[in-house]
N, C-alpha and C positions, 0 to 999 in steps of 0.2 A: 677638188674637182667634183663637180655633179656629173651625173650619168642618169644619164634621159634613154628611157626604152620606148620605141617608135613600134606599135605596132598597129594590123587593122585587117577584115577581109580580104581575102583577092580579090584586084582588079577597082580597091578604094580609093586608093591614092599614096600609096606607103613612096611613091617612087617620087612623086610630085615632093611632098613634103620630102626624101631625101636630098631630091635637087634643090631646092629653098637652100636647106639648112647647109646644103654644103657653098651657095653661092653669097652666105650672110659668113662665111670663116667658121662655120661649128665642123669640126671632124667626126666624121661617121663614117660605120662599118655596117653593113651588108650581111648580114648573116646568112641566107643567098646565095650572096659570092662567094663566101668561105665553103659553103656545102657545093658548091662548082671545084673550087680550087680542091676542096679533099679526094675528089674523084678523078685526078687527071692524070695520066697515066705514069707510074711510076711512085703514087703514094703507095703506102701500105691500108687505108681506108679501100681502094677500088681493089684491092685485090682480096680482102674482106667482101667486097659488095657480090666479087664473081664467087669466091667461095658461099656465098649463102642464096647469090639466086642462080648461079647457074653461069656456063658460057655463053649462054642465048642475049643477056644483056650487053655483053660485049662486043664492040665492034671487027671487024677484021684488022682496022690501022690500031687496034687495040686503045679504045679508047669507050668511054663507056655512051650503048645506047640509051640516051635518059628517054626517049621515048617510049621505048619497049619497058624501064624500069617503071616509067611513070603508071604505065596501065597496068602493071601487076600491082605496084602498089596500092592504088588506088579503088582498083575494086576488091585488096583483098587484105581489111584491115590488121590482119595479124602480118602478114607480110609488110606490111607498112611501120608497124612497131619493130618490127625485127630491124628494117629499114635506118628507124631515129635511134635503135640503140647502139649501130653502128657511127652512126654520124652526130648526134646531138650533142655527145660528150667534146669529143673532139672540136668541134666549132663552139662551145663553149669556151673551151681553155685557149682558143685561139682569138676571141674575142676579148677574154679576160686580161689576155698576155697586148693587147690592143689598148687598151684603157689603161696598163699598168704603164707601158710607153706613153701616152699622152700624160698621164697623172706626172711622170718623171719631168716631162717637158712644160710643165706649169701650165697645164692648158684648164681654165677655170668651167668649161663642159664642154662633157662629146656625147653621143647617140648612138647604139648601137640598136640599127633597125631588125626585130625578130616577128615573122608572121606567127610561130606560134609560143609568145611572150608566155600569156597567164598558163596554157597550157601545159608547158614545162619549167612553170611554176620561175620565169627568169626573175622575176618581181623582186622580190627575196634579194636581192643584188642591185640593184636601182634606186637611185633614188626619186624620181618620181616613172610615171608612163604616160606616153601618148597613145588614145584612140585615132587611127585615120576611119571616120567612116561615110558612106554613104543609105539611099535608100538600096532596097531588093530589087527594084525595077532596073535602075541607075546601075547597080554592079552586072548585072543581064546584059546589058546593053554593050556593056564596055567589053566585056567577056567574047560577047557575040564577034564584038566589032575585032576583037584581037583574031577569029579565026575560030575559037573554040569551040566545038558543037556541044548541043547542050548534054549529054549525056555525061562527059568530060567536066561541065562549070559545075550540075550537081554532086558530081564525088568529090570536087577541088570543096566546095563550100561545105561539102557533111566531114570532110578530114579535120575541121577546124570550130573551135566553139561557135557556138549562134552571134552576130555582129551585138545583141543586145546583151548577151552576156561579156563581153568584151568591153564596151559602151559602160556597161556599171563596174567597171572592176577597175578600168581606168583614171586616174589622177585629172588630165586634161583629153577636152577631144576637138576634134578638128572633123566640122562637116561638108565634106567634100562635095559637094550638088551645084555649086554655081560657080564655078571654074577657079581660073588660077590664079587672079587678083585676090579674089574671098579666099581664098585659101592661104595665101602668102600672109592675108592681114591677120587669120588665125595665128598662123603661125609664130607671126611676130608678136600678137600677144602675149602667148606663154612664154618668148623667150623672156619677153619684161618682165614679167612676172616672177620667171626663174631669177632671172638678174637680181630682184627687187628681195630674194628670198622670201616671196609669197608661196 
């Protein structure tokens, strides 16, 4: 089985191409949603999260504020690392134990989408990687459009390497600027490719 690592800036398209690939039969995981799933209430990961920032991120129905986490972490880089060394291992081994089930089940490739792939160096475990990207204008835009003020898009984009160092580090990429047709034919590209063992 191959394993295809999907990664890209926020707000690129990492979710588009995860819709594609899951509507062409490729199994993919969310790395995302694992980091949703370790914090809900009754993991032992959230009850780590309240012991190292406090009861303040926690809700009253006991359940964790990601809002409130979101803005300490993000303005406050070491708090942020304290953050991924709580959760990054764990969602690891949960993604691994994800691919070791497909691999059992003869599935010839799956995708485990990670925003920050090179970062934490997931490469190493892949056999190839996707760039989702766009331009800097294009990710602004979208950002804006979800709600986010800008003060917010810049600390989400400086948490994460530059889209051009990503762009060079990656296998294939996928440039997300002129919608969902262009982007579906990218994507069908690589899979032939991968098929093709190109």
């Amino acid at each position: 089985m191959k394993i295809l690592g999907l990664t890209g800036g926020v707000g690129m398209g990492k979710s588009t191409s995860d819709q594609l690939l899951r509507q062409r039969g490729v199994p993919v995981v969310d790395t995302d949603l694992l980091a949703r799933e370790l914090v809900e209430p009754g993991q032992p990961a959230l009850a780590e999260v309240r012991q190292t920032f406090g009861n303040a991120v926690i809700g009253s129905d006991g359940r964790l504020r990601r809002g409130e986490l979101a803005r300490r972490v993000f303005a406050d880089p070491s708090a942020r690392k304290q953050l991924e060394g709580i959760l990054h291992p764990l969602i690891r081994e949960r993604w691994r134990a994800k691919m070791d089930e497909w691999r059992a089940e003869g599935r010839p490739l799956a995708v485990v989408v990670i925003p920050l792939l090179f970062e934490t160096n997931a490469q190493a475990e892949l056999d190839a990687t996707i760039c989702v990207a766009c331009s800097a204008s294009t990710q602004r835009q979208r950002l804006l459009a979800r709600g986010w003020p800008p003060a917010q898009i810049d600390q989400r984009i400086q948490a994460q390497w530059p889209v051009e160092r990503k762009l060079a580090s990656a296998d294939y990429v996928i440039w997300n600027e002129a919608g969902f047709e262009v982007h579906a034919a990218q994507l069908d590209r690589i899979l032939k490719l991968l098929a093709s063992g190109s």
